[in-house]
N, C-alpha and C positions, 0 to 999 in steps of 0.2 A: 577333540582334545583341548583342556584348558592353555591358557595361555602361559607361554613359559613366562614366567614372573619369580627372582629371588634377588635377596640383597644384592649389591655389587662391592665384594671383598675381594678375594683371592684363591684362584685352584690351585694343587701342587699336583700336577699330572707326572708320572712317571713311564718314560718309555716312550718319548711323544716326540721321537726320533724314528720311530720305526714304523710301520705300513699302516696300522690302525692307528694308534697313536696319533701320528703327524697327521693324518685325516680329520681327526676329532678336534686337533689342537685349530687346523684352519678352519675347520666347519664352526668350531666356537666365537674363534674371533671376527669371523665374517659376519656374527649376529649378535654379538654381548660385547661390551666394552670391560668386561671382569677380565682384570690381567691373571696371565698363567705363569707359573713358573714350571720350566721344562726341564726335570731330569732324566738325562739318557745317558749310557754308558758308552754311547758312543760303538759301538761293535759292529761288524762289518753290517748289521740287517738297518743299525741307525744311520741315517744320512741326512744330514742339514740341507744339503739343499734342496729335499723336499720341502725346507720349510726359507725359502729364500724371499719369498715373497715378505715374510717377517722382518726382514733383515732392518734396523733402525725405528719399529714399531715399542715404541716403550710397555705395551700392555702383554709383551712377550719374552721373557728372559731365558736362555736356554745355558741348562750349568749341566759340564760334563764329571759325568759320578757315579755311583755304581748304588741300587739301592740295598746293598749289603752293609754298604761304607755308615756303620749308626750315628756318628759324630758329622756324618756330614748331612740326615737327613734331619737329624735334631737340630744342627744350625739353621738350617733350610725352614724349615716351621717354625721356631722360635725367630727368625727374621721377620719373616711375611703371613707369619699366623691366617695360614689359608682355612677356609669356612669348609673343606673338601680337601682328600684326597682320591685320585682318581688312578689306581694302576694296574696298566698297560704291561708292564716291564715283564720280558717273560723271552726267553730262547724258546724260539716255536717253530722250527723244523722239524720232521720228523724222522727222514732222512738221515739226517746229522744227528739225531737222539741215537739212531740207532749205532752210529758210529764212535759217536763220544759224547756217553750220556754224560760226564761226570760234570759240563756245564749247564748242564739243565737241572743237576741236581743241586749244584751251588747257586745258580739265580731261581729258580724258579719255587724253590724248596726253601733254602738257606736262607735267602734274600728276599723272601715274603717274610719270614720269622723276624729277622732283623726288623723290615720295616715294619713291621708290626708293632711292634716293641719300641721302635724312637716313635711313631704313632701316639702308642698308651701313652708314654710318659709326659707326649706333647697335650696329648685329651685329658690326662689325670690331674694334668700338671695347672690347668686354667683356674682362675680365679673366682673364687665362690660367688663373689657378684654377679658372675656370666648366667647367661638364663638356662634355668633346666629344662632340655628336652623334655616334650611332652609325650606320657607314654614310656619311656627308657626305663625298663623294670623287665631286665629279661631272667628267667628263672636261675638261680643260684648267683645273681650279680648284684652287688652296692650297685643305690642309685649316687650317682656321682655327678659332680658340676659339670656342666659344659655349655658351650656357643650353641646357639640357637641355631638351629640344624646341621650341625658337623655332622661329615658324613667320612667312613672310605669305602670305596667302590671299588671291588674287584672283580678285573675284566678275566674270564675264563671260554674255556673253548667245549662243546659240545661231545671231543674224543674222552671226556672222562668216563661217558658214560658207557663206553664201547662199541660191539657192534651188534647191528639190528640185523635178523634174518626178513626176505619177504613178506611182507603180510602182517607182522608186526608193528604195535601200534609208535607213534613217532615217542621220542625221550621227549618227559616229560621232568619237571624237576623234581618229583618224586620217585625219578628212574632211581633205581641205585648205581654206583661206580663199579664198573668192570675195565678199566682202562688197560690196553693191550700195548703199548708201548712205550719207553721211558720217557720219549715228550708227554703222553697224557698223562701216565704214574706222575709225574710230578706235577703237572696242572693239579689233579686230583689232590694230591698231599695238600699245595698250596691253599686249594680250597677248603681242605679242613680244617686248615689252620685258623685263617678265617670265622670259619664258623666258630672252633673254641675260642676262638678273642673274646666272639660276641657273650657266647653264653656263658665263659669263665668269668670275663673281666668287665661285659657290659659295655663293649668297645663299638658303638652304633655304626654297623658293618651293613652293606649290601652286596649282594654278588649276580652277575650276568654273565651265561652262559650260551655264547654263539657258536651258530654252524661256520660254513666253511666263507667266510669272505675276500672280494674279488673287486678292482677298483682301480682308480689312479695311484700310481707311485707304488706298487706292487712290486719287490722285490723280486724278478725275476727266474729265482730257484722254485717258486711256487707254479702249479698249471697252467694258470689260464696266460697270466706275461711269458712262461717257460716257451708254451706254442707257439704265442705270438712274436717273442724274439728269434725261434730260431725258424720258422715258416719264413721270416722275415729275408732271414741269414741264410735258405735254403738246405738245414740243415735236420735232419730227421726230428719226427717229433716222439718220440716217446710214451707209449702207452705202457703200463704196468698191464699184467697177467690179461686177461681176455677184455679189459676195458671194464667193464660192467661195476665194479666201484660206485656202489652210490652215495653221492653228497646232498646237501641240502643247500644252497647257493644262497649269501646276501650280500648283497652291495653296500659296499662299505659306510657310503653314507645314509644308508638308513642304519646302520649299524650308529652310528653317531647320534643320530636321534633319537633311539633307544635309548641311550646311554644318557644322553640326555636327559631324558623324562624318567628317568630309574632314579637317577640323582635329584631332579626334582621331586619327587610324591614316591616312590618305594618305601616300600614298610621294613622297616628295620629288623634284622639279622633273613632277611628274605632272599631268595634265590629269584630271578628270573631269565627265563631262556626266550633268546631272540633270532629269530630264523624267519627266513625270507618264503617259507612254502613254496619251494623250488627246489624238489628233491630230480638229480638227475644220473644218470650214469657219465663215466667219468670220456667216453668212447665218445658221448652225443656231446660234451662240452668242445672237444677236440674239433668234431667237425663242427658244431655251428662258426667256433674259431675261423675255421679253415673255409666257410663260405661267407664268411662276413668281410677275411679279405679278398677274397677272390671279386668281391664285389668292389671293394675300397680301396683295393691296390694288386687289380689285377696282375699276373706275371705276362712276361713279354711274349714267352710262348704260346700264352693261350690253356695252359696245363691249371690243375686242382692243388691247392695247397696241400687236398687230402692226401696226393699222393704220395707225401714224406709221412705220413703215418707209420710207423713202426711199432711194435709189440713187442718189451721185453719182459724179462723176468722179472715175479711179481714179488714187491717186496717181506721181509719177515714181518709175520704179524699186523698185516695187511686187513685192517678192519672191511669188511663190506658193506654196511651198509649205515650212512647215517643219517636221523631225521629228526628235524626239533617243532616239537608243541609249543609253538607259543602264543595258546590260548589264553594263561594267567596272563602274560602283559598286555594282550591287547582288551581284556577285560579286564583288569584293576587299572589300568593306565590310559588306557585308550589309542596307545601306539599300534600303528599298522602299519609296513612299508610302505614306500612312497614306489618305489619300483619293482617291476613283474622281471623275468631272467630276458625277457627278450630287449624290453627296454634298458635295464643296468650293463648286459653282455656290448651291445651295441655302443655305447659312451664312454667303456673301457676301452675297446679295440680303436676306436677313436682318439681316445686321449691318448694311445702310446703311438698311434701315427704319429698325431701330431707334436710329440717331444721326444721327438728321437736324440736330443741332445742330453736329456735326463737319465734316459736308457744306457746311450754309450758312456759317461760316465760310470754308471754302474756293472758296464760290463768291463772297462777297462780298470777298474778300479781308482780312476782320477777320483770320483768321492773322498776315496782313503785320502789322499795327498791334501786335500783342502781340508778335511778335520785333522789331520798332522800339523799342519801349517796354522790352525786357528788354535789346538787345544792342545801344542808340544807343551 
C-alpha cells in the first residue's frame, strides 16, 4: 500500500461520537495532525467520553447537532471549508428499527438528503479559481469548480444487501439491495441517495460498505460487549433462534483503515465493500466470548461462562447469512486487514476488561449526565 500522503486542511466527520465514528476520529488523530471537526447528535449511542482523551487537543472540535439541522451544517463548512466530508451519522440498531423505525427514517433517510444538500451548496458554492477535480465528468452532470480532492464518503453497512443462503457467493458491490429490515431499508435509501448526488449533480461521492464490526467502546446493546457485560454481571447471555446467524466479522480499526485509504485513492461515485473474511455463526462468537473469559477472568467457582448461554426467540426478519467480497479494495487499493477474528476478538475482550469504568458509565447512563452537563 502507498503511503498515506494528502494535504493537511480540514475533515468534517459526522457521527464521530458514536462506536465507529469515535474510532476513526482517534485512529486519525493518533497519525495526521488534519484537524476534525466532530458532528454528533449526541444520542444515547454517542458518547464523548469515548473521546476524552481529546479533551483540550485543538486539532479536535466536537459540536453538538443533528446532521438534519441544514443551517447548521452549512455553517459548519462555510467556517472550516473541510477538503472532506466523512459520514458516519446513522441510527444503527436493528433491534430498535424494528421497534421504532420512524428514527431511522428521519436520520438515516431524511438526514442524509439534508446533508447532502448543505454539501452541494457548500461544493457548488466554491470559487472558480479553486482547482478542477481531475476526471469529475460523471454522465448527465456539469463539470463544475471544486477543491482539489473534495470528497464525501459515506460510511454504510453490508445488511443492505440482505440475506445470503449457504453456498452463496459473498455481496459483492454489484450485489443488488434486498434489505430486510427498517435499519437496512434506510441505510439502503441513504445509499441511493448518494449515488443520485453523484450522477445528478456531480457531487464527488464515495461510498463503503461493511460487514458486522466489533472493537473498543462498542456500545453494549450490540453482541459481542452484550456477552461480555453481562457474562461479566452473571447474567444470561442471549442467543437469538438456534445461533447459527452468520456474520462476517471486522475489527473496527481496520475498518478505519479502509476508510482511510477510500478517502485517499477511491474513484469517485464508486462503492467499496470492506470485510474482515471472517464469516462466523453467531453461536461460535458467543463461546469463543465465553472462553476467552474463562481464561482472563476465570469465575470463582471454577464453572464456564458458556453456561449462561440461553436461546431465545429469533427476531423478525432475522437475516441469515452475511458475507462481504472485498476483492475490489484490496485490488484497487491495496487494503487488507491487519487483524485475523482470533487476533481482533482477543484485544476487544481485553480492552473491556480493562475499562470497566467506561462500560459502567454506560450502563448507568452517567454518560447522559456529562453530555447534559457540557451541551444543556
Amino acid at each position: 500500500m502507498a503511503p498515506f500522503s494528502i494535504p493537511l486542511m480540514t475533515l468534517l466527520v459526522t457521527g464521530g461520537a458514536g462506536f465507529i465514528g469515535a474510532n476513526f476520529v482517534l485512529d486519525w488523530l493518533a497519525t495526521s495532525d488534519e484537524p476534525i471537526i466532530n458532528l454528533d447528535k449526541l444520542t444515547y449511542a454517542g458518547n464523548p467520553e469515548t473521546l476524552t482523551s481529546l479533551q483540550g487537543d485543538a486539532r479536535h472540535q466536537l459540536v453538538q447537532g443533528d446532521i438534519g439541522d441544514s443551517a447548521l451544517v452549512s455553517r459548519l463548512l462555510a467556517e472550516h471549508q473541510p477538503r472532506a466530508v466523512v459520514n458516519f451519522a446513522a441510527e444503527s440498531h436493528v433491534d430498535r428499527s424494528i421497534h421504532g423505525p420512524g428514527d431511522f427514517i428521519e436520520t438515516n433517510i431524511v438526514g442524509t438528503f439534508r446533508l447532502l444538500e448543505a454539501v452541494r451548496g457548500y461544493w457548488g458554492g466554491l470559487a472558480d479559481s479553486d482547482i478542477r477535480e481531475q476526471g469529475l465528468a460523471p454522465t448527465g452532470a456539469a463539470d463544475k469548480p471544486t477543491k482539489a480532492g473534495f470528497r464525501f464518503l459515506h460510511v454504510s453497512t453490508d445488511e443492505v444487501y440482505g440475506s445470503l443462503a449457504k453456498g452463496d457467493p459473498a455481496f459483492a458491490e454489484t450485489h443488488r439491495y434486498e434489505p430486510n429490515s427498517p435499519y437496512s431499508a434506510s441505510k439502503a435509501a441513504s445509499d441511493h441517495l448518494v449515488r443520485a448526488w453523484h450522477h445528478t449533480y456531480g457531487l464527488p461521492v464515495l461510498t463503503t460498505n461493511c460487514s458486522n464490526n466489533y472493537g473498543p467502546y462498542h456500545f453494549p446493546e450490540k453482541l459481542i460487549p452484550l456477552m461480555i457485560v453481562n457474562a461479566l454481571a452473571g447474567k444470561p447471555l442471549p442467543v437469538y433462534g438456534d445461533g447459527m446467524q452468520i456474520r462476517d466479522w471486522l475489527y473496527v480499526k481496520d475498518h478505519c483503515s479502509a476508510i482511510r485509504r477510500v478517502l485517499e485513492a477511491g474513484r469517485l461515485g464508486e462503492t467499496y465493500n470492506v470485510g474482515g473474511w471472517n464469516e462466523k455463526p453467531n453461536i461460535e462468537i458467543v463461546q469463543t466470548v465465553c472462553k476467552l473469559l474463562d481464561e482472563m477472568r476465570p469465575k470463582a467457582d471454577g464453572s464456564s461462562y458458556a453456561s449462561q448461554i440461553t436461546y431465545v426467540t429469533d427476531r423478525p426478519g432475522h437475516d441469515r447469512r452475511y458475507a462481504i467480497d472485498a476483492r475490489k479494495l484490496e485490488a484497487e487499493l491495496g487494503w487488507k486487514p491487519a487483524e485475523t477474528f482470533d487476533t481482533g476478538i482477543r484485544k476487544t475482550v481485553e480492552w473491556y476488561l480493562a475499562n470497566p469504568e467506561w462500560v459502567a458509565h454506560v450502563q448507568s447512563g452517567a454518560y447522559r449526565e456529562w453530555v447534559n452537563k457540557q451541551y444543556a
